[in-house]
VMD Tcl script that draws the C-alpha trace (Angstrom):
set ca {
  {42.23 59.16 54.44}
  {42.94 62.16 52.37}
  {46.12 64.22 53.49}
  {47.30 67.70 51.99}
  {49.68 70.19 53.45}
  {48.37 73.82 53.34}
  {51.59 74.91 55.53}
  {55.31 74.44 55.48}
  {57.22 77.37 56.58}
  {60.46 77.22 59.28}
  {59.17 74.40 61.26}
  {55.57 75.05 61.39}
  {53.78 72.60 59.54}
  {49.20 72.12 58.73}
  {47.17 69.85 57.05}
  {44.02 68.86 56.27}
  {42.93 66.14 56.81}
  {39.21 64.31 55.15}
  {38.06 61.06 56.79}
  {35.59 59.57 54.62}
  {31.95 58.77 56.11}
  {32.13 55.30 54.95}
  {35.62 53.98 57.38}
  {33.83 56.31 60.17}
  {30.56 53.84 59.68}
  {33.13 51.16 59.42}
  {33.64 51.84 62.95}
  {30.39 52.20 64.27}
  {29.14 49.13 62.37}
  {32.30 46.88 64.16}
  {31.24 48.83 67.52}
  {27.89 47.86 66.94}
  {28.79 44.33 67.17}
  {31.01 44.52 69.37}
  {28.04 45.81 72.19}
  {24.91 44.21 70.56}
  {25.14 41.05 72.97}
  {25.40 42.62 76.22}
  {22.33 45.03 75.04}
  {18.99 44.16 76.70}
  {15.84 45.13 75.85}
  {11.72 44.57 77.02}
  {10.60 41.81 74.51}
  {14.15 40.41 72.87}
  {16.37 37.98 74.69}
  {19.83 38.87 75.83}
  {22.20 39.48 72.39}
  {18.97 39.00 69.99}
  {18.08 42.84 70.20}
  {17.91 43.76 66.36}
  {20.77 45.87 64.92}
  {18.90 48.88 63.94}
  {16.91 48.69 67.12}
  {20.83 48.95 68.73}
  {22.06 52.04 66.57}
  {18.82 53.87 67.44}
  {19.85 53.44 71.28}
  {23.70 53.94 71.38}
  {24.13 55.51 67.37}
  {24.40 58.69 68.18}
  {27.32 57.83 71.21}
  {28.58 55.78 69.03}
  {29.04 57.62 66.24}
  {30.96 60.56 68.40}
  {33.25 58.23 69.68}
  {34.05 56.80 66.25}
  {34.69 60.05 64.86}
  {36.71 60.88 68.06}
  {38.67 57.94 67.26}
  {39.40 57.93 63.42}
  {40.37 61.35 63.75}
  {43.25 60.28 66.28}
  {44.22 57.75 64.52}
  {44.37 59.90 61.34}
  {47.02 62.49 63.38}
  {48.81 59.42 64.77}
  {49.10 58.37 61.25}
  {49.91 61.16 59.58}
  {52.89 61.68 62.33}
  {54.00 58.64 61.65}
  {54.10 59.29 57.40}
  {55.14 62.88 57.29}
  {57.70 61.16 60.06}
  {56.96 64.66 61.96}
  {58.21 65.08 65.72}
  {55.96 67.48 67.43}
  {57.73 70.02 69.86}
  {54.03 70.15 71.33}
  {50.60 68.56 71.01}
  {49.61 69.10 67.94}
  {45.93 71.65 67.35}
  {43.50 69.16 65.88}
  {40.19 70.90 64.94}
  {37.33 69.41 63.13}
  {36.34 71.64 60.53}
  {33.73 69.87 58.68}
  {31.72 66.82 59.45}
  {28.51 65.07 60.54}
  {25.94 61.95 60.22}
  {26.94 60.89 56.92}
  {29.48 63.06 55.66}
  {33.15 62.68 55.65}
  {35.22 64.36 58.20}
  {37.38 66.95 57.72}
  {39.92 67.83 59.88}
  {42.66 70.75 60.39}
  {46.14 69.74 62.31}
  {48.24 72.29 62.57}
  {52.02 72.02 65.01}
  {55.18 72.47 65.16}
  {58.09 69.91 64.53}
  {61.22 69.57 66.61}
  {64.32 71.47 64.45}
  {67.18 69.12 63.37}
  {70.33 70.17 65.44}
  {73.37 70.06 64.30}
  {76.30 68.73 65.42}
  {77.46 69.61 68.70}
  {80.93 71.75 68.44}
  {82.87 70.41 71.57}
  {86.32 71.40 70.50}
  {88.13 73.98 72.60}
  {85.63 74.03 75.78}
  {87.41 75.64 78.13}
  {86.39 75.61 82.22}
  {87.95 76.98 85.42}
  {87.06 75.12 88.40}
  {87.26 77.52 91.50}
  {87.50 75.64 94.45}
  {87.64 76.11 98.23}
  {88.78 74.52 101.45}
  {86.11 74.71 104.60}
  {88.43 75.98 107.38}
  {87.62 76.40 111.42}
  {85.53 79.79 110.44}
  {83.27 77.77 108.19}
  {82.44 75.37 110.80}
  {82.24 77.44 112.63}
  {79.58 79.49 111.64}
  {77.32 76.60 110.28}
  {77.33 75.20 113.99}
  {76.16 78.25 115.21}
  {73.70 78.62 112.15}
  {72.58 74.91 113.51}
  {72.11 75.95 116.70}
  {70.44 79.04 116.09}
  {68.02 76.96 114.44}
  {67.19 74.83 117.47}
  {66.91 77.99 119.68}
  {64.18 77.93 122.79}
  {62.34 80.97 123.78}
  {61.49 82.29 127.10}
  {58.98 84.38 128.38}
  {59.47 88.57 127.41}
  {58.96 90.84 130.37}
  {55.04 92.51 130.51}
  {55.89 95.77 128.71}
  {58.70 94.10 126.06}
  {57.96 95.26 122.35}
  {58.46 92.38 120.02}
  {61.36 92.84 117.87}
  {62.53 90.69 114.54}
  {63.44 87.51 116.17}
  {60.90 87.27 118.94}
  {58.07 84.51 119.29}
  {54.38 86.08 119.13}
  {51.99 83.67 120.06}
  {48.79 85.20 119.28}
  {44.90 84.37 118.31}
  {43.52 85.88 115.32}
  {40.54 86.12 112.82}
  {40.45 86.85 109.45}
  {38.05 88.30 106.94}
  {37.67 89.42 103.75}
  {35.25 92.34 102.57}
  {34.53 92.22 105.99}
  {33.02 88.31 105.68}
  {34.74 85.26 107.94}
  {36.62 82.60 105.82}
  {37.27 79.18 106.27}
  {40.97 78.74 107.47}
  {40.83 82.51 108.98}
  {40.62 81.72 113.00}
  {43.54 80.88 115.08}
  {44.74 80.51 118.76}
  {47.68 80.00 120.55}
  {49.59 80.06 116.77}
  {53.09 80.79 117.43}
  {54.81 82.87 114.83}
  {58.71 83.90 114.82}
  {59.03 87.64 113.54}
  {61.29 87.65 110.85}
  {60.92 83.78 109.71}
  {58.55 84.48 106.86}
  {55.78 82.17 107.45}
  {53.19 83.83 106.66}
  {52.20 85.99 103.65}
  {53.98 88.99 102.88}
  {53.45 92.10 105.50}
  {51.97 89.97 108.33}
  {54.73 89.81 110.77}
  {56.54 93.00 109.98}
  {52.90 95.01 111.56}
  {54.04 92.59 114.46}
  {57.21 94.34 115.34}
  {56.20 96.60 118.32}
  {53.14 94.66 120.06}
  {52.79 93.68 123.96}
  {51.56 91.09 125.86}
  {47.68 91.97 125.71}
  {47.94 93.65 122.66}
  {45.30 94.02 120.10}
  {46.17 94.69 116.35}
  {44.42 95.24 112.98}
  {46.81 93.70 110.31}
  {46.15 94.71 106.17}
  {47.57 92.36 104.29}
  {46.59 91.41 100.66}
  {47.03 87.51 99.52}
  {49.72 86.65 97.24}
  {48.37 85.86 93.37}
  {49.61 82.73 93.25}
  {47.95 81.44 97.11}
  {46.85 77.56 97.03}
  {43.00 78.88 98.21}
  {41.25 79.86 95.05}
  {38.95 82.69 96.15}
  {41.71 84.28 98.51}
  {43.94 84.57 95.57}
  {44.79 88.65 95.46}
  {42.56 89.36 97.73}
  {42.41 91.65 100.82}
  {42.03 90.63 103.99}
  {42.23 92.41 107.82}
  {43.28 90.35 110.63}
  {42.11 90.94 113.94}
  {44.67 89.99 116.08}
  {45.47 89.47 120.32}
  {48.45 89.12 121.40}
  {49.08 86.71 123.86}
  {52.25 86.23 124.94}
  {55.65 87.68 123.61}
  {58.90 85.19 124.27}
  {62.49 85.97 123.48}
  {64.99 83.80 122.20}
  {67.71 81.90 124.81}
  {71.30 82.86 123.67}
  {72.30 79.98 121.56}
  {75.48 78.03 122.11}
  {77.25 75.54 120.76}
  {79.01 73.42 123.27}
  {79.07 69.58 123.86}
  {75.50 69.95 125.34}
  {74.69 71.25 122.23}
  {75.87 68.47 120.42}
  {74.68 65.82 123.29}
  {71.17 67.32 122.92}
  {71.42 65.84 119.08}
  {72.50 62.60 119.91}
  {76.25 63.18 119.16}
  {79.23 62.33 121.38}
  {80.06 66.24 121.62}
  {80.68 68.86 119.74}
  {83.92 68.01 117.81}
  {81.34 65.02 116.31}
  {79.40 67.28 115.67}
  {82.13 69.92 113.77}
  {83.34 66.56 111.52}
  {79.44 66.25 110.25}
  {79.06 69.89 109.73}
  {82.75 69.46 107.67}
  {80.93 66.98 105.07}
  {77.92 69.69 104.79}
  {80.01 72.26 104.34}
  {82.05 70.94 102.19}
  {78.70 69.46 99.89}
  {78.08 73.32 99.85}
  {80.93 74.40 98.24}
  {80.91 71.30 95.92}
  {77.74 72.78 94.49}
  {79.19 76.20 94.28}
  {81.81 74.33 92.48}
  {79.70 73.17 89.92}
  {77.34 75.82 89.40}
  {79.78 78.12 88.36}
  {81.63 75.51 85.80}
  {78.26 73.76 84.68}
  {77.23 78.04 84.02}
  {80.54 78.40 81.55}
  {79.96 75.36 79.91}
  {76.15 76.49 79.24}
  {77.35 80.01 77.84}
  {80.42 78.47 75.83}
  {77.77 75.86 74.14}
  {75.24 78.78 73.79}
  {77.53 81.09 71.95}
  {78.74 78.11 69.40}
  {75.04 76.74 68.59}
  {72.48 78.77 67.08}
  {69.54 77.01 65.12}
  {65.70 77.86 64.89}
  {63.52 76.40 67.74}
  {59.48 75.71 68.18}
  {57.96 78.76 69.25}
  {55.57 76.98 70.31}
  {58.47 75.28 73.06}
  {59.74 79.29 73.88}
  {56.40 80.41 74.77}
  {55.73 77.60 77.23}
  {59.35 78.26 78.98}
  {58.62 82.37 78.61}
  {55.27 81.98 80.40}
  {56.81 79.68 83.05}
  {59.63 82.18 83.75}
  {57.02 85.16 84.08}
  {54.96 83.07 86.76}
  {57.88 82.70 88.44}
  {59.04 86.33 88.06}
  {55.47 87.61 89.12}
  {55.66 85.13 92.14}
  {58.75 87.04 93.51}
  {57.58 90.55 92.73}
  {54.19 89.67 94.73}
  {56.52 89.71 97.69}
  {58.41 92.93 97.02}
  {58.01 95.62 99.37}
  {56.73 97.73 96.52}
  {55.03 95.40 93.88}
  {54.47 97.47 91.89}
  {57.59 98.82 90.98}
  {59.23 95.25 90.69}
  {55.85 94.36 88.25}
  {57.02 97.78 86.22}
  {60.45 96.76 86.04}
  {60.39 93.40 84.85}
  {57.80 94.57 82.08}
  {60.92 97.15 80.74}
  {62.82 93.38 79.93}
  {60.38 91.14 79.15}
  {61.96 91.06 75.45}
  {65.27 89.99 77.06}
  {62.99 87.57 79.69}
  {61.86 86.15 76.12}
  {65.44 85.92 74.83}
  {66.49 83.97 77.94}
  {63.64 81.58 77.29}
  {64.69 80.91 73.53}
  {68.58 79.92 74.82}
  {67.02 77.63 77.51}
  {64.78 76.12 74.81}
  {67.75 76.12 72.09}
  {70.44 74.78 74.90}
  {68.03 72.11 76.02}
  {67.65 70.59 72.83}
  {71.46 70.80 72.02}
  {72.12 68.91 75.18}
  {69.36 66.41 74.58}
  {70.72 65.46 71.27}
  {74.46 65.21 72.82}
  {73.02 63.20 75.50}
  {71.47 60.78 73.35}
  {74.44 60.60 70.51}
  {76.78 59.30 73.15}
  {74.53 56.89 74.71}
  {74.00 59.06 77.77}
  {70.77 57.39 80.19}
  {69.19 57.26 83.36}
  {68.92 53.31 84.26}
  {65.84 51.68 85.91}
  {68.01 51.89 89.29}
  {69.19 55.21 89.17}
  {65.02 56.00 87.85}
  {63.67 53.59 91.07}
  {65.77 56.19 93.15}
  {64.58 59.10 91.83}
  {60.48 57.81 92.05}
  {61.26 57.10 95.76}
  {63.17 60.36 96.75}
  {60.34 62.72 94.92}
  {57.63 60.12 96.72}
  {58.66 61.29 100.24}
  {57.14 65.13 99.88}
  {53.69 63.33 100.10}
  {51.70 62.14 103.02}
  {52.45 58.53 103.64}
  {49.10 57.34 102.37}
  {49.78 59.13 99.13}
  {53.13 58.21 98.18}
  {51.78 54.67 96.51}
  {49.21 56.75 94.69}
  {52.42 59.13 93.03}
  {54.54 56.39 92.46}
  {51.74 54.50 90.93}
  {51.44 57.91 88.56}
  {54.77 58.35 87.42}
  {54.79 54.83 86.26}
  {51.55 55.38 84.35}
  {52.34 58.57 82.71}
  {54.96 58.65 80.44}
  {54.92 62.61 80.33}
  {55.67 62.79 84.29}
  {58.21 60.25 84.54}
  {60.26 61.98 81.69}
  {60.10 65.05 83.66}
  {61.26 63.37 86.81}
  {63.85 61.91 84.83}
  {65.15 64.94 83.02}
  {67.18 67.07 85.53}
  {69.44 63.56 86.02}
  {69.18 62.85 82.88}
  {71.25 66.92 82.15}
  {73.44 66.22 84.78}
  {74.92 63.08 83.35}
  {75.59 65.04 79.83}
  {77.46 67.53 81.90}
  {79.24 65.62 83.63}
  {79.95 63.95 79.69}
  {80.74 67.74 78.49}
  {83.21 68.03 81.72}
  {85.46 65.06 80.48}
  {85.95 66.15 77.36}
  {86.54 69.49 78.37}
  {90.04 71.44 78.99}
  {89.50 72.16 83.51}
  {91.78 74.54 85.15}
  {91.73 74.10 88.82}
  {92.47 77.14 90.93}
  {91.61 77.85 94.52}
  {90.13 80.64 96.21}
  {88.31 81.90 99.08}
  {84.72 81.54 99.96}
  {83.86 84.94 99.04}
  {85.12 84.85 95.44}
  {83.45 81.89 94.47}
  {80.28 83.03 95.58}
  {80.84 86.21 93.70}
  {81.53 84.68 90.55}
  {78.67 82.76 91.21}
  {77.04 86.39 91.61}
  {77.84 87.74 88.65}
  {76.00 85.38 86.83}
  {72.96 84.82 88.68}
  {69.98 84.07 86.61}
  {71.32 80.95 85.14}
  {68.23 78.35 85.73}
  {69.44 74.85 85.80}
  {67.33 71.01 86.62}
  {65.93 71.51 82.77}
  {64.20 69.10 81.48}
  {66.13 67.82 78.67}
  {63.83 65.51 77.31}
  {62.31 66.82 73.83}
  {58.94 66.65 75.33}
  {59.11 68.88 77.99}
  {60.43 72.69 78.59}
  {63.75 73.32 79.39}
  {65.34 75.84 82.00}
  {68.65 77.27 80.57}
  {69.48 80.80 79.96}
  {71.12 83.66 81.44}
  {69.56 86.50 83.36}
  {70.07 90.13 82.05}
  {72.86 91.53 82.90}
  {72.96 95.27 83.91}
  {75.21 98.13 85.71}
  {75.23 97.85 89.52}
  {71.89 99.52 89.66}
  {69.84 97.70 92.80}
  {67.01 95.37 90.86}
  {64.06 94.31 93.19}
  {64.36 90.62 93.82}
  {61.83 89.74 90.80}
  {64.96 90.25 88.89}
  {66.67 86.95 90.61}
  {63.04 85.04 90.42}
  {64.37 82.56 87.52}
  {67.18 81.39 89.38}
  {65.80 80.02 92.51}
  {62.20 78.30 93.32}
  {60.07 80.74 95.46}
  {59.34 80.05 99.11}
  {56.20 79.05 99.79}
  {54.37 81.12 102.58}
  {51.09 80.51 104.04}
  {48.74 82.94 105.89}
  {47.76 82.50 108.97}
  {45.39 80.01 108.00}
  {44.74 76.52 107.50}
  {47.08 75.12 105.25}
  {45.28 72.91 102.12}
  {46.41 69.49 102.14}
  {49.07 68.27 99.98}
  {47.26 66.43 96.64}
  {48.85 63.88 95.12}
}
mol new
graphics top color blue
foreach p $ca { graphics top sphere $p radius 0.5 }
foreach p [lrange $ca 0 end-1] q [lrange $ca 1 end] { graphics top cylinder $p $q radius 0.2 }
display resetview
């Protein structure tokens, strides 16, 4: 094989690549022996067909795959000689070839940049933390038991309000056709709960028992059913029954009702979740310093190749959130006035997520086969029982997948590294001012996948005067609810 470089600027690299016709015969000569005795054919006994009687049957297959084959072994090769580490799969194109001629072949990628040392002197962090007192407890009780509320029956002429169980029949069309998943009875919907897609239970507010109401709504862009996606629909809908919600309490029957002793059993559990909570809030906010401190000391090219990928996933995301704006729109304009800063905050996660890879793997930092095991079994349990074999089976056959399983561990561990060798202040503060400084720097997307082979989610939103952003703006901090319409759900694949 014949290799020259036609490109070598920053870290984009190309090459040509020309396969001579005689190694891609090679191959379809030791194929051709390879199959020749299982061949059969009218008039020959098994294995005695003749050779050229073979390569007029299978040749032309054969040929294809051969060619498919020394060609990946040519990019495998010249990887492994240029000793090039892609940020991305490599563009392999074949630009000349055929029956008899050599191959010629264009590879053209980007290589992972050499990153420099890590600077860890003089990291500074303030841990904020905070005590859960009676209020806390308080309050998530209540929160608990508002969650278990019952409903009862609404007098006849009671106009649903936000917090009120419709139960309802309804059916669904688009351009004024039925769709599969459209029909419903007896579905019981809480106002307010945000089950279904955007605008549905907000035309709810204000029905009767006996009602009958036309609901507009248009499906999200990013909805599971293909030909619903962005598309509108009118729901004809009857009211059925309209229930209001018991007052909730929180007493020992409460508490009984979960299987507790009583309520102060109850209190000491909600303590430990409560307490988790503001552990995390803990952490954000130092893990968030850390991330800026390391981002203003490193700064070395990256793939952009690797930015694009995280850019693109950050705009899904943002485009998710703005679909459920009340004015799309607007929240679509206003995230196009920043998309050069949306891009900027995709470079720093893709700079930051190398930086910490390399630190990571410098000071022997790992995920072992125990801590993996747990992390296979944990992600396993979103799936249907009969499907959880066929994911775990998955992530053990794909390399690619179990690295990104792995990677958000895999960044906590180096932060956790970064935190011992870090100066920490401790001071402590109330609930409020935690979550404020947690706040002020919303936008920070963590769980990146650290591994070089993947994209990684670091960065910092925009930050602007106290101007009131539509919620797009927060859409690469937080994963986006997923809401149904009042329609079948698609099953979970695996």
């Amino acid at each position: 094989m014949q290799t020259v470089e036609t490109l070598n600027e920053g870290l984009k690299r190309a090459y040509r690549l020309t396969i001579p016709a005689k190694d891609i015969d090679a191959r379809v000569d030791q194929e051709l022996k390879s199959i020749a005795p299982q061949v059969r054919m009218p008039g020959f006994r098994p294995g005695k067909v003749p050779a050229n009687l073979v390569r007029k049957m299978h040749g032309e297959a054969l040929e294809a795959q051969a060619l498919q084959n020394a060609v990946q072994d040519g990019v495998q090769q010249l990887m492994s000689e240029q000793k090039i580490r892609p940020a991305m799969q490599p563009s392999v194109e074949l630009t000349e070839g055929g029956q008899g001629k050599d191959a010629v072949v264009t590879v053209e990628v980007e290589t992972l940049p050499e990153v420099p040392e890590a600077k860890l002197e003089g990291l500074k962090i303030e841990r904020l933390t905070v005590e859960a007192d009676e209020a806390m407890l308080d309050e998530a009780v209540l929160k608990l038991a508002a969650g278990q509320k019952s409903f009862d029956p609404a007098p006849a002429k009671h106009q649903a309000e936000k917090g009120d169980l419709v139960v309802m029949d309804y059916l669904g069309t688009v351009d004024g056709e039925p769709f599969e998943g459209g029909k419903g009875e007896g579905m019981s919907i809480e106002l307010g709960s945000g089950r279904l897609i955007p605008g549905f239970e907000d035309q709810l507010v204000g029905v009767k028992a006996n009602d009958e109401k036309t609901v507009k709504v248009t499906f999200p862009a990013e909805y599971p059913v293909d030909y619903l996606k962005g598309r509108d629909a009118v729901f004809a809908v009857v009211v059925n029954e309209v229930q209001t919600a018991k007052p909730v309490k929180a007493d020992d029957a409460f508490a009984q009702s979960m299987g507790l002793e009583g309520i102060g059993q109850l209190r000491e559990l909600m303590k430990n979740q409560v307490e988790q909570e503001l552990n995390g809030l803990t952490r954000t906010h130092m893990k968030r310093q850390l991330l800026d401190q390391l981002a203003a000391q490193h700064d070395f090219p990256v793939p952009e190749s690797m930015v694009e990928a995280e850019f693109d996933q950050i705009w899904k995301q943002l485009q998710h959130e703005a679909s459920h704006e009340e004015d799309p729109e607007a929240a679509l304009a206003e995230m196009e006035k920043e998309k050069d800063e949306y891009r900027a905050i995709a470079e720093r996660r893709v700079r930051l997520g190398l930086l910490l890879s390399e630190i990571g793997q410098k000071n022997g930092v790992a995920v072992n086969q125990q801590e993996m095991h747990q992390l296979v079994m944990q992600a396993a349990q979103q799936y249907r029982p009969d499907e959880r074999q066929r994911f775990v089976d998955y992530i053990r056959e794909n390399p690619m997948a179990a690295a990104q399983l792995r990677a958000p561990l895999f960044e906590d561990k180096v932060v956790d590294h970064l935190f011992g060798q870090a100066e920490i202040k401790e001071r402590k503060v109330a609930r409020a001012e935690l979550e404020a400084a947690v706040e002020a720097e919303d936008g920070h997307v963590h769980g990146p996948d650290c591994d070089h082979d993947h994209d990684h989610d670091h960065g910092a939103k925009p930050k602007k005067a106290a101007a009131k952003k539509p919620a797009a703006k927060k859409a690469a901090d937080k994963p986006a609810a997923k809401k149904v319409a009042p329609a079948k759900k698609p099953a979970k694949k695996g």
